[in-house]
C-alpha positions, 0 to 999 in steps of 0.5 A, a space after each residue: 792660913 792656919 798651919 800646925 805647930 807641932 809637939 810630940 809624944 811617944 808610944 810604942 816605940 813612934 813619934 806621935 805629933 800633936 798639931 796647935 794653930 798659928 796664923 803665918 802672915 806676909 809681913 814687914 816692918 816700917 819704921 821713921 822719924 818726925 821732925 818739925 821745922 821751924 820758920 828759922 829752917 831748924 829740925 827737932 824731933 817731934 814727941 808723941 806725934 800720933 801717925 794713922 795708917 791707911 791702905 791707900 786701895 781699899 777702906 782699911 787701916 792699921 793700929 796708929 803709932 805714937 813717936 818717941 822722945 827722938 820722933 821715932 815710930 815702929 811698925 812691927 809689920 805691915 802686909 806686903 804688897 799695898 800702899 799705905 797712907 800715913 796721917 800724922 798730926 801732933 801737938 804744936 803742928 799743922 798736921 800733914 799726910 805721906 802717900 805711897 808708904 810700903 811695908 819694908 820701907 826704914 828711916 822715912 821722914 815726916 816733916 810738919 809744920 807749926 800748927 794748932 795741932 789739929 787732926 783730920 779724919 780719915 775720910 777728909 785725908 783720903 778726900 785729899 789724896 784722892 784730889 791730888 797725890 802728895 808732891 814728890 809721892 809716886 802714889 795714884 789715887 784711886 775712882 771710886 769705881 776702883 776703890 769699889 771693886 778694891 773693896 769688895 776684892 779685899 772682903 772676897 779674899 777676907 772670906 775665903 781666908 777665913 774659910 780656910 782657917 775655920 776648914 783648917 781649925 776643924 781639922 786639926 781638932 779632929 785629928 788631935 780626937 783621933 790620934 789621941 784615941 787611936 793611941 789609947 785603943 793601940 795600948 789596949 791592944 784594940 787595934 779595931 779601933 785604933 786602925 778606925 781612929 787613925 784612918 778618921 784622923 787622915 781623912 781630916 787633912 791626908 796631905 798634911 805633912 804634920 800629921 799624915 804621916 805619923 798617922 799612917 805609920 801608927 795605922 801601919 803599926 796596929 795593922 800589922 799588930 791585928 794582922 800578927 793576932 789574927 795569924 796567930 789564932 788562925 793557925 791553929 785553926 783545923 778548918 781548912 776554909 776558916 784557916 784560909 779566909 782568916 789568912 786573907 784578911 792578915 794579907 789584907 792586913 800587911 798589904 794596906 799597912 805597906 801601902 800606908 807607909 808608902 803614901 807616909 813616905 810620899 807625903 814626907 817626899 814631897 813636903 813644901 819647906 814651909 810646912 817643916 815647921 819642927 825639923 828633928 820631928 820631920 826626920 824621926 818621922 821619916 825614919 820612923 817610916 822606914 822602920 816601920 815598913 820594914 817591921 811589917 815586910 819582915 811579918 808578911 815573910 815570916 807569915 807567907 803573906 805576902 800581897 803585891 801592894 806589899 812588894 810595891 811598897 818594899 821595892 821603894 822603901 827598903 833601898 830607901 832604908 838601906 841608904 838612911 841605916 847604919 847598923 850593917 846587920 839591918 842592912 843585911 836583914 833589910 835586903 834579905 827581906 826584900 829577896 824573901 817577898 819575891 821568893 814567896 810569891 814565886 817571882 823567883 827571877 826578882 828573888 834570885 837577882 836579890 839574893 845573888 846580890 847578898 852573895 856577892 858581898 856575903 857569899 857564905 850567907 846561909 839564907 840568901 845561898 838557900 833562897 836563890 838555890 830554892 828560887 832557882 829550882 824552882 824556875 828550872 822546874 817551871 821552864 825544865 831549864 837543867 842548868 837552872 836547876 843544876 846552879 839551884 842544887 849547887 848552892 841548895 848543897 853548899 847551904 846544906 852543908 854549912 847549916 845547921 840541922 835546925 835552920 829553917 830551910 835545912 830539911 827542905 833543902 836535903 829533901 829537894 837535893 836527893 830528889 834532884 838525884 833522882 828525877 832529874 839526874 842532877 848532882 851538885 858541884 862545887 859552887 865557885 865562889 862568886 866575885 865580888 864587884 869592884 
């Protein structure tokens, strides 16, 4: 079966893997030695004897080899599984035949005689075997009913092989097209393009470990890219259904980019070991996965464009990156980004469970203090629960108090403090400090 070697390239920052073809088959070595004997019982090796090699089930055979000076022969590999005959015939000797032969098998000895050297065709060999299986063989020779249905087994599989391997050529020459495109129409910034290029390239093979994956992240990448120019030129657009329609199509954009790095991931997951056929490429591109969703999380925060596709995904891959990152501020971010999706789309419950996770290790962390004290107002007014709203104005206070007048959150906070005041007779208190767990 053909599978991909793979060789990489870089643009943009992502790994970018370039299959090349090569046939893995199951294989062993054979190897032995030739002796003649003569009348007077001694044993010298035979030179240039020339030993044939046919399967013993069906019409097929092997590149014959030739002995050394010391009567040796060398098979690189034989397939596993079937019997071999060996047909050996030299100068000087009777030539003779072994059965049962398997690939694997070391140190076999062939013994012959003296003789006018002779060599007997195939067919009268396996006329011979197939009359009566050499002494001392284990090898049972075949009908030709069996030979027959051997036979056509064998083309049967030789078929489907080939199949495959053209199936599998044809792939990989659209995926090698399409990735090389989609990167050319990302550095030009089409990112039309290159999303089309990059989705041609995974319907190729999608479960393909060697390639799938860096072709979902590098559709992720230009994804998220379109989703940011489209954001960008929306925003300023002062048309209200224009505004709204483009700002659908971003979230559309983040949420397929997600679920992109997600099946990447999967794939990745799930890899048979013999389809890791470059490790360090493998573990880039794991990483690289990782990254990359969180890149996207991050911009779908940032825009207030958050799908559920989008949270899906998070929720599996960001404590997947917290594990693989070293950098503690990543860390921090990465987690805040997670507790960010569910305070946007107003699943405050998961969102104060997120944020209150920060505060137990970084209880002064002015963005987590600000998003469960916003989140927890928030469910406080939904289900007029005071004590919700009484711990969200707590915390909304101490961040108010320590942030600075251009933090993001900083007049929202004040503005929902005093109106706390107001109209639900709700005062701030001192926040105790939140223990951290064992």
């Amino acid at each position: 079966m053909f599978r991909r070697s793979l060789i990489s390239i870089f643009i943009a920052g992502i790994v970018f893997v370039i299959g090349n073809f090569a046939i893995f088959a199951q294989n062993a070595p054979v190897s032995g030695t030739v002796e003649m004997q003569n009348a007077d019982g001694a044993r010298v090796p035979v030179a240039n004897a020339l030993v044939e090699v046919f399967r013993s089930d069906i019409k097929a055979n092997a590149p014959p080899a030739k002995t050394n000076k010391k009567g040796e022969f060398n098979f690189a590999g034989l397939a596993l599984g079937p019997s071999y005959i060996f047909s050996v015939s030299a100068p000087g000797a009777s030539p003779t035949y072994i059965t049962g032969v398997k690939a694997g098998q070391e140190r076999i000895l062939i013994t012959m005689s003296p003789g006018d050297g002779n060599k007997w065709p195939e067919e009268e060999v396996r006329k011979m075997v197939a009359d009566k299986a050499e002494p001392g063989s284990t090898e049972k020779a075949l009908t030709a009913e069996e030979m027959k249905k051997a036979q056509a087994e064998y083309e049967a599989e030789v078929k489907k092989v080939k199949e495959k391997n053209e199936k599998a050529l044809k792939a990989n020459e659209i995926i090698n097209a399409a990735l090389k495109a989609g990167n050319e129409a990302f550095t030009a910034k089409n990112y039309e393009l290159a999303v089309m290029k990059y989705d041609e390239g995974i319907a190729a093979d999608p479960d393909y470990v060697g390639s799938a994956p860096i072709l979902y992240n590098n559709r992720g990448a230009a994804l998220m890219s379109r989703g940011v120019d489209n954001y960008n030129t929306s925003v300023k657009n002062p048309d209200v259904s224009e505004r709204f329609a483009s700002f659908t199509k971003v979230k559309q954009d983040f949420a397929d980019g997600s679920a992109g790095y997600l099946m990447s991931w999967n794939i990745l997951k799930s890899a048979p070991a013999a389809d890791i056929v470059d490790k360090a490429n493998f573990e880039s591109t794991r990483l690289g996965t990782l990254r990359g969703s969180v890149d996207i999380f991050k911009m779908a925060v940032r825009t207030e464009q958050v799908d559920p596709a989008t949270i899906e995904a998070a929720t599996i891959l960001i404590p997947e990156y917290v594990k693989v990152e070293t950098d503690a501020a990543k860390k921090a971010t990465a987690r805040l980004t997670l507790a960010d999706l569910y305070r946007v789309v107003g699943d405050s419950d998961n969102a104060i469970v997120a944020y209150k996770a920060i505060l137990e290790t970084t209880p002064d962390d002015l963005d987590a203090l600000a998003g469960a004290g916003l989140s927890l107002v928030n469910i406080g007014y939904i289900n007029d629960d005071k004590t919700k709203l009484q711990e969200g104005a707590n915390l909304l206070q101490k961040y108010a108090s320590a942030a600075p007048d251009n933090h993001k959150f900083k007049a929202d906070a004040v503005a929902l403090i005093d109106s706390l005041k107001k109209d639900q007779n709700v005062t701030p208190q001192k926040v105790t400090p939140v223990r951290k767990r064992p």
